[in-house]
BATOR-806701 format. One record per residue (C-alpha): residue in one letter; chain; residue number from 1; x, y, z. Coordinates in steps of 0.25 Angstrom, whole numbers. Layout:
BATOR-806701
> aa/ch/i/xx/yy/zz
> a/A/NUM/X/Y/Z
...
END
This chain:
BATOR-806701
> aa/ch/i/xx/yy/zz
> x/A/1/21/-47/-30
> x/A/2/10/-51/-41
> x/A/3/20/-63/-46
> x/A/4/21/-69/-33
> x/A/5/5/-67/-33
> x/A/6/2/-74/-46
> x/A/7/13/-83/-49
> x/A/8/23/-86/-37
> x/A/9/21/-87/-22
> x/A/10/37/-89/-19
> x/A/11/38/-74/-25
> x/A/12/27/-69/-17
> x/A/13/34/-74/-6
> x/A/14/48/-68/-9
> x/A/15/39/-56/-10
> x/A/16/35/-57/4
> x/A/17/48/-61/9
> x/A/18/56/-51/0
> x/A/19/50/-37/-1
> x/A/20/58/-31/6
> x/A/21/69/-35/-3
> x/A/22/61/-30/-15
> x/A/23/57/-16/-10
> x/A/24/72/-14/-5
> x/A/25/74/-19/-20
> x/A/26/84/-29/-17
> x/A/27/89/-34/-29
> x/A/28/92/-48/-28
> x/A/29/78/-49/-22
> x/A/30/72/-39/-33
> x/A/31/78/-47/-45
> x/A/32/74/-62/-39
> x/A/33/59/-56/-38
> x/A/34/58/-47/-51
> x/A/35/64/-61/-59
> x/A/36/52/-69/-52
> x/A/37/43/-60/-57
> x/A/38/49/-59/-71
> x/A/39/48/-74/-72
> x/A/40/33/-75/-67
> x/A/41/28/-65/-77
> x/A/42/36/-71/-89
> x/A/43/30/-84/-84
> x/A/44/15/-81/-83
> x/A/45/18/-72/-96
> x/A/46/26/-83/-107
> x/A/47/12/-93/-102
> x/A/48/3/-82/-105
> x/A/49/9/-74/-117
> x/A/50/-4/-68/-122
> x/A/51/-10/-65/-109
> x/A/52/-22/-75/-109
> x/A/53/-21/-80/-96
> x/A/54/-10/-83/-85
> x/A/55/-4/-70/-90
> x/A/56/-16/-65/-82
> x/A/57/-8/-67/-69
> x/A/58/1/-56/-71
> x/A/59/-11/-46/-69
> x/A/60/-14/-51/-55
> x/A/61/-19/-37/-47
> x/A/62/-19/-29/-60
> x/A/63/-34/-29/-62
> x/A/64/-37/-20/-51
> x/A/65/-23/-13/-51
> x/A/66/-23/-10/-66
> x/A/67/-38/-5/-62
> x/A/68/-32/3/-51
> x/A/69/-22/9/-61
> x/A/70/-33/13/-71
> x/A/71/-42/20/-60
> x/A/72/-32/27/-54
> x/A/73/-27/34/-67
> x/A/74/-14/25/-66
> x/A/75/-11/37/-55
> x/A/76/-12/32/-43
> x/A/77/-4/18/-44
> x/A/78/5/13/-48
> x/A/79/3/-1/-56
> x/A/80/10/-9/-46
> x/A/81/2/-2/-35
> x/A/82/-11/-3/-41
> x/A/83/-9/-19/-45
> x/A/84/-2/-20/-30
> x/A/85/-19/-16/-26
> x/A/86/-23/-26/-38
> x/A/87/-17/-37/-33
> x/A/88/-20/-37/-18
> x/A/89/-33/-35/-23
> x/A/90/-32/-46/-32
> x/A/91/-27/-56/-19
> x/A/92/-40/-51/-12
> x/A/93/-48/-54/-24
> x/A/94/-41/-69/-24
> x/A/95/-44/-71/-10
> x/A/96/-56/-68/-12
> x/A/97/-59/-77/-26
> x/A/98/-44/-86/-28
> x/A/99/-43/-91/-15
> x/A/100/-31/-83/-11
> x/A/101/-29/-83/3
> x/A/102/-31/-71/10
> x/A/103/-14/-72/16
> x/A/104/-10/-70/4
> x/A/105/-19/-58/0
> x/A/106/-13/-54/12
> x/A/107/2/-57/7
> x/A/108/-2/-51/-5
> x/A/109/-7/-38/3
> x/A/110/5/-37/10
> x/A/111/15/-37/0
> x/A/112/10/-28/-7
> x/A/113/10/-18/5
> x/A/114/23/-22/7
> x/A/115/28/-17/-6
> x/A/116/21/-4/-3
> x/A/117/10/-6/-14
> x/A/118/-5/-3/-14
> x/A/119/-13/-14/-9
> x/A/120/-28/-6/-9
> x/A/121/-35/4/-15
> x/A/122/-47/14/-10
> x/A/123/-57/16/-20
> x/A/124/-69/24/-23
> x/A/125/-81/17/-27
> x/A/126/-79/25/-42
> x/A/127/-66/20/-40
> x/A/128/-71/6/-38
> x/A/129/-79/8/-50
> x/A/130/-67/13/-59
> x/A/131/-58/0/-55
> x/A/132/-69/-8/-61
> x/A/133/-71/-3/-72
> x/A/134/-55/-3/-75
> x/A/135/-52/-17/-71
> x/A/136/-64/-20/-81
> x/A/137/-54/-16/-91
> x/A/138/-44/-25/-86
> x/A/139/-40/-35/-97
> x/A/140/-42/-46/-89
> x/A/141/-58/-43/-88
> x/A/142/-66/-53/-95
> x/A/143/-79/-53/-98
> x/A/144/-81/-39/-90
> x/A/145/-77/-47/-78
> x/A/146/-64/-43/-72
> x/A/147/-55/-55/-70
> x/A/148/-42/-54/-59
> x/A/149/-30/-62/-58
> x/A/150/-34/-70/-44
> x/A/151/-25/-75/-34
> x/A/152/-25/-90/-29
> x/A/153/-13/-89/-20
> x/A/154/-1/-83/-22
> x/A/155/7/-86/-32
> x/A/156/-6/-90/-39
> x/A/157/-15/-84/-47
> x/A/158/-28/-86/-57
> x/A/159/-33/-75/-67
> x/A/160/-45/-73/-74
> x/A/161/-54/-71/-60
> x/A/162/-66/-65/-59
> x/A/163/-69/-56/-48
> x/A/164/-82/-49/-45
> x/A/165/-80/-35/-43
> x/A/166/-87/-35/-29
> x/A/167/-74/-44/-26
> x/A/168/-66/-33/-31
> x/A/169/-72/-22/-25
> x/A/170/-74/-27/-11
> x/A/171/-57/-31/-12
> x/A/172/-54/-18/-18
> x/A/173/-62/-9/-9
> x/A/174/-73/-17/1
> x/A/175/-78/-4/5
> x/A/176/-83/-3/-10
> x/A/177/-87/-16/-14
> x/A/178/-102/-11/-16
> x/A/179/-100/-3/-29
> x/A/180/-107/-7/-41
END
């Protein structure tokens, strides 16, 4: 799913139209979408060898997932689930400040349920407070301020973002977008 977010929209449309393939692990189907996927990341990666920017892509939703992980013990999800909730945040976030329209926040959304992955999470406000201080760990946090992997559209994407963390909160959780 995070390919066809960042890099290809034809994909994220197979994904739509083909899930049903891929969960009953059709192999024709399988192997057509895992080469696709393979290509993208060997793409985005031999233009960015040393990780200095496009490479950046690749961590669309793992800001908040990888927080998620860490907060959680690396107990309670597992990666994909916790970057599944990462990047539907993420889409909101770039509704919000990309311009990505709110279908395809939606399209986003549904495919995930559709897999069967997480696409929220309930947190305490000492929760809240523990997510922060993990994502400002994250290696893509630059001068303290935490910087996302931002969707335009689908299919495109634009790193480096920041975010104000009443932003964050407020997509995270709005019933606790009034911690300090």
């Amino acid at each position: 799913i995070k390919y066809g977010i960042i890099h290809d929209a034809e994909l994220f449309a197979r994904l739509e139209r083909d899930l049903g393939k891929l969960l009953k692990l059709d192999p024709k189907t399988l192997a057509e979408v895992v080469a696709r996927c393979c290509e993208i990341k060997a793409q985005v990666v031999s233009q960015d060898e040393t990780e200095s920017g496009l490479r950046a892509i690749l961590n669309f939703g793992h800001t908040i997932g990888h927080a998620l992980e860490a907060i959680s013990r690396y107990g309670k999800y597992l990666h994909g689930e916790a970057i599944s909730i990462g990047q539907v945040a993420a889409a909101e976030l770039s509704a919000a400040l990309a311009g990505l329209p709110q279908i395809d926040v939606e399209r986003i959304t549904d495919l995930f349920r559709r897999a069967g992955l997480p696409t929220s999470v309930k947190l305490s406000k000492a929760q809240m407070k523990q997510l922060f201080a993990a994502m400002r760990l994250d290696k893509k946090v630059s001068g303290g301020q935490i910087r996302f992997v931002l969707a335009r559209r689908i299919g495109e994407v634009a790193w480096g973002q920041l975010v104000p963390d009443e932003l964050i909160r407020e997509t995270l959780d709005p019933q606790l977008s009034a911690i300090d």
